[in-house]
Residue, then its C-alpha position, 0 to 999 in steps of 0.5 A: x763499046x760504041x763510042x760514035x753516038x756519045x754526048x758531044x762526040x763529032x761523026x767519025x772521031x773518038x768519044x770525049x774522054x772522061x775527067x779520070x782520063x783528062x786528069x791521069x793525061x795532065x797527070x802524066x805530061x806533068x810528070x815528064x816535064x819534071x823528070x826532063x827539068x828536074x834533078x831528083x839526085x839533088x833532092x835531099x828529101x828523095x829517098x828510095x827504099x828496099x821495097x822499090x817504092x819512093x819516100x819523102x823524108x820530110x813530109x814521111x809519105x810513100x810513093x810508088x813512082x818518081x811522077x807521084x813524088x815530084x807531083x807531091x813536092x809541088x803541093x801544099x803540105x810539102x812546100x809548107x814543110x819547106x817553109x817550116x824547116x827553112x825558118x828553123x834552119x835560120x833561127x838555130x843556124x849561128x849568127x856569123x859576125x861581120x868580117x873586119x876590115x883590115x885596119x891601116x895605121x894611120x901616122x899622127x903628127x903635131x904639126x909644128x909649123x912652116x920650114x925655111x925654104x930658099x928659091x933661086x931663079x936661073x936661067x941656062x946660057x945655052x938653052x935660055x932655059x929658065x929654072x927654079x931651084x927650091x931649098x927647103x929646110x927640114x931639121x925636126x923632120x920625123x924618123x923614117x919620113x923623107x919629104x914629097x912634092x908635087x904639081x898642083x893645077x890652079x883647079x883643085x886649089x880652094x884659096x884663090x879664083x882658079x888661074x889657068x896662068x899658075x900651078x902650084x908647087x907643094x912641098x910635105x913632111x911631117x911633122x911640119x905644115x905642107x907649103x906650096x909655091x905659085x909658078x907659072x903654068x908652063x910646060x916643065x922640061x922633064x928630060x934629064x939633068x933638066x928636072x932633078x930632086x935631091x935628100x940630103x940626110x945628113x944636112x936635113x935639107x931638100x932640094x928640087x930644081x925644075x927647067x921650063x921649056x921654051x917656046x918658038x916665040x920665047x926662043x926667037x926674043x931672047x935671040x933677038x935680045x943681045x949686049x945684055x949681062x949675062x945670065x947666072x950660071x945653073x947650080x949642077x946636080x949634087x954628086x950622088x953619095x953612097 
């Protein structure tokens, strides 16, 4: 057959396919792109029969190569299949209830009112150092609860106009109110012997005694300061008990 003078063919080159040509070719490349893309192990429609040929178990159709069957999943009747059997699967699947959030119990207590507290102001003779030593009472204090304490700066505090000069001391048992002291914002000496607290069990008390540091310039008046009362002596540490 000759092919040269055909419609729209250029001297020297083949004729112009026609559309079966063109579509079997499109048909073809689509094909290898989907076996190189697609895993049809993983398909749990694909089934292949005693015969050789390929089924669609969920549109029940016959192919006779794995191109017809990945060309029939792309079309309208399959993927309407999809969408139908998609939705069935979530109307008759059980609605599965909302894990439960591991519940903390929560300790409740009537408050009761403010301990009695005790602050001595001290001053070591050898270091010049000067110590706060805070006593608070607890004599209702709840089973099984020992009391906390801890530094608060003057920025997370809401009652007075922050003051960089101050921190506060909080001190907390139930059922009893948290109360808080106002101390200078200085540096604290944490070094041993130096910042101490002690639970006495038997007594209901609570003890806490802090050092602050001293600073060149404190260091060097209090030197030049000579001839006055001495200092008070500073409480020990209590024994530890077994």
């Amino acid at each position: 057959m000759d092919f040269q003078n055909r419609a729209g063919s250029k001297t020297g080159s083949g004729g112009v396919a026609s559309w079966s040509e063109t579509n079997r070719d499109r048909r073809e490349r689509l094909r290898q792109l989907a076996l190189d893309t697609i895993d049809l192990n993983k398909d749990p429609y694909f089934m292949k029969n005693h015969l050789g040929s390929y089924e669609c178990k969920l549109c029940l159709t016959l192919h006779t190569n794995e191109g017809s069957y990945l060309a029939h999943t792309q079309g309208k009747k399959h993927q309407a299949n999809l969408a139908r059997r998609a939705a069935k699967d979530a109307k008759d699947a059980p609605t599965q209830p909302a894990p439960e959030k591991a519940r903390v119990n929560i300790k409740k207590f009537v408050k009761i009112g403010r301990p009695g507290y005790q602050v001595t102001k001290q001053m070591d003779p050898e270091t010049n150092q000067h110590s706060l030593l805070f006593q608070v009472d607890y004599p209702e204090i709840a089973d099984g609860v020992q009391p906390r304490h801890r530094f608060m700066s003057a920025y997370e505090q809401h009652i007075e106009p922050p003051d960089k000069a101050w921190q506060y001391l909080l001190f907390a048992a139930e059922p009893y109110e948290t109360i808080s002291f106002k101390v200078p914002s200085r540096e604290i000496d944490k070094a041993e012997g130096r910042f101490w607290s002690d639970w006495n069990k038997e007594t209901k008390q609570f003890f806490l005694q802090f050092h602050f540091k001293v600073t060149q310039q404190q260091q060097q008046a209090l030197m030049a300061q000579s001839g006055g009362p001495a200092p008070p002596m500073i409480m020990p540490p209590p024994p530890m008990r077994k």
